[in-house]
N, C-alpha and C positions, 0 to 999 in steps of 0.2 A: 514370854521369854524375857530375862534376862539380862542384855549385853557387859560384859566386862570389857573398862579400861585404863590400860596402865600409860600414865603420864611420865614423858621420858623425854620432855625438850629441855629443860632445865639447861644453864649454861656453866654449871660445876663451878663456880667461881672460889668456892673454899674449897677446895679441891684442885686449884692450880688450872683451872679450866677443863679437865677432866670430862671424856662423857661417862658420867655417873652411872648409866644404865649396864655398861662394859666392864666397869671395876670388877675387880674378880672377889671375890667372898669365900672362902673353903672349896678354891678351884673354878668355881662357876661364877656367869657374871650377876649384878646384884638383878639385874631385869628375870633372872632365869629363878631365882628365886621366889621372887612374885608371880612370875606368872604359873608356876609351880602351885603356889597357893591359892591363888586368884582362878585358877581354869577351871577346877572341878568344884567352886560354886555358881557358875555362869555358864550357860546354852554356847556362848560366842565370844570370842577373846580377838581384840584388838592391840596396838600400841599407837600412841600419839606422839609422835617424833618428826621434826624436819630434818633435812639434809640426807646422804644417802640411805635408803633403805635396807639396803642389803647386808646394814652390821647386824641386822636382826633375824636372817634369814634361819639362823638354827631356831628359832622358836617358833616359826610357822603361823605365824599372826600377822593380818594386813596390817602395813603400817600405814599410819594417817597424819599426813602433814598438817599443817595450818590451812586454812582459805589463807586466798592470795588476798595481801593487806594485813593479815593478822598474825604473820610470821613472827615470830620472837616478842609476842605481845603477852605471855603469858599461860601459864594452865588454864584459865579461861577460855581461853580460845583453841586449846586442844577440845576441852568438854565439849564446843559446840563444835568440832569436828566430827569425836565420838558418839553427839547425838545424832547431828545428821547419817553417818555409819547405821547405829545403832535403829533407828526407823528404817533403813533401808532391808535391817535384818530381820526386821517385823516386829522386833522387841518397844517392850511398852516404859522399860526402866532400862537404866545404867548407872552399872557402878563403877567410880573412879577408885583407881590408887596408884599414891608415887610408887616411880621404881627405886626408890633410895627406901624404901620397908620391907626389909627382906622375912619381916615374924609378924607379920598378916595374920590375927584369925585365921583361924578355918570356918570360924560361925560369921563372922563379917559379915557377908550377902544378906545372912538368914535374918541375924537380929537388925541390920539398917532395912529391911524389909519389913519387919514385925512392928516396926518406928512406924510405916508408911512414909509416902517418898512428898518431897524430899527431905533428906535425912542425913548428916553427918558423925561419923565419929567423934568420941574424946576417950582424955584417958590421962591420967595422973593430973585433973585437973585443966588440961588443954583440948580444943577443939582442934580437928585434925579435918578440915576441910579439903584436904584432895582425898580423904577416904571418906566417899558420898554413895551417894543414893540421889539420883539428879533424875526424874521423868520426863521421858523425851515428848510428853505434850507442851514443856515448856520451853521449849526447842527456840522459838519464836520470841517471849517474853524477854530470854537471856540474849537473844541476838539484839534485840533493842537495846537491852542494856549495854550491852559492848558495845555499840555504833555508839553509845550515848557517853563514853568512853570511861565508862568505869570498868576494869579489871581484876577487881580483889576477889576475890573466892567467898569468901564469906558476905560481902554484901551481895552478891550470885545467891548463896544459903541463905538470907535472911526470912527468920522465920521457918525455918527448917528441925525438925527436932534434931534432936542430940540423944545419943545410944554412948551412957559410957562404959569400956571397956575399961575396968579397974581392976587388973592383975597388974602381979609383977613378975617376970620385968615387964614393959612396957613392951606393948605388943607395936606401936607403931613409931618405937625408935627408929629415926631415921638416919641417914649417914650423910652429911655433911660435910664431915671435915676428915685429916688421914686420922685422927683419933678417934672419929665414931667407927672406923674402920675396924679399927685396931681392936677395939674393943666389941666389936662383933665379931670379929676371928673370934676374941675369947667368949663371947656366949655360944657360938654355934662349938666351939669346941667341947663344954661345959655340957 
């Protein structure tokens, strides 16, 4: 099996502090989005977020804080929430994605699968490191890493293939600022 998770601690900083995952997108929030996308390639859907749980209660997915220590330290440290999660679900893989990528693949899972794990995306030339493919046997190796107080996402992926998704638009435009907003109203409208 499996596990899907979507990373939603981010501190919206261009976005005026904003929680990002609640922004509304063509009525719905951008999290709703994703997990729209992200659920019917994955056995189990989670979200990796601190602070109250309950703004996520319409999507019906445990929510997963940080370990205590590791709060606000990073998507890093949501993934090795999502693994520990994810082994608990009996799944042997998990895949990450931001909730600010509201045009996810639908084949995502299949082809960072077809990669073998671990495996991240690209696409227009960039690696897109919180859209993974992370195997939760390495549950353990990443936890060293982070005690050892490295947190970039990509030195976590080192060594990880790369699957690029080279369409246009860019499937794994993300939204950042109120102008990537704005201009996602106009592709979802389009």
């Amino acid at each position: 099996m499996i596990a899907g998770l979507i990373l939603a601690g981010g501190q919206g900083r261009r976005m005026g502090g904003a929680d990002k995952a609640l922004l509304a997108l063509a009525g719905r929030p951008l999290i709703a989005h994703v997990a729209a996308r992200l659920a019917p390639q994955v056995g189990c859907l989670a979200i990796s977020a601190n602070g109250d749980a309950a703004r996520f209660a319409d999507l019906g997915c445990p929510v997963l804080p940080d370990a205590p220590g590791h709060r606000g330290e990073g998507p890093l440290a949501g993934v090795l929430a999502g693994l520990e999660w994810a082994e608990a679900q009996g799944a042997d893989l998990l895949v990450t994605a931001s909730c600010d990528t509201p045009f996810l693949p639908d084949d995502l899972v299949a082809r960072l699968v077809a990669a073998g794990a671990p495996a991240m995306a690209a696409s227009q030339g960039r690696q897109h490191p919180t859209a993974a493919l992370w195997p939760v046997a390495h549950r353990a190796a990443l936890t060293e890493l982070f005690a050892s107080g490295e947190r970039r996402m990509r030195v976590a992926l080192a060594g990880a293939a790369e699957v690029a998704f080279d369409v246009r638009p860019d499937p794994f435009a993300n939204i950042n600022t109120p102008d990537d907003l704005v201009a996602a109203e106009a592709r979802m409208r389009a």
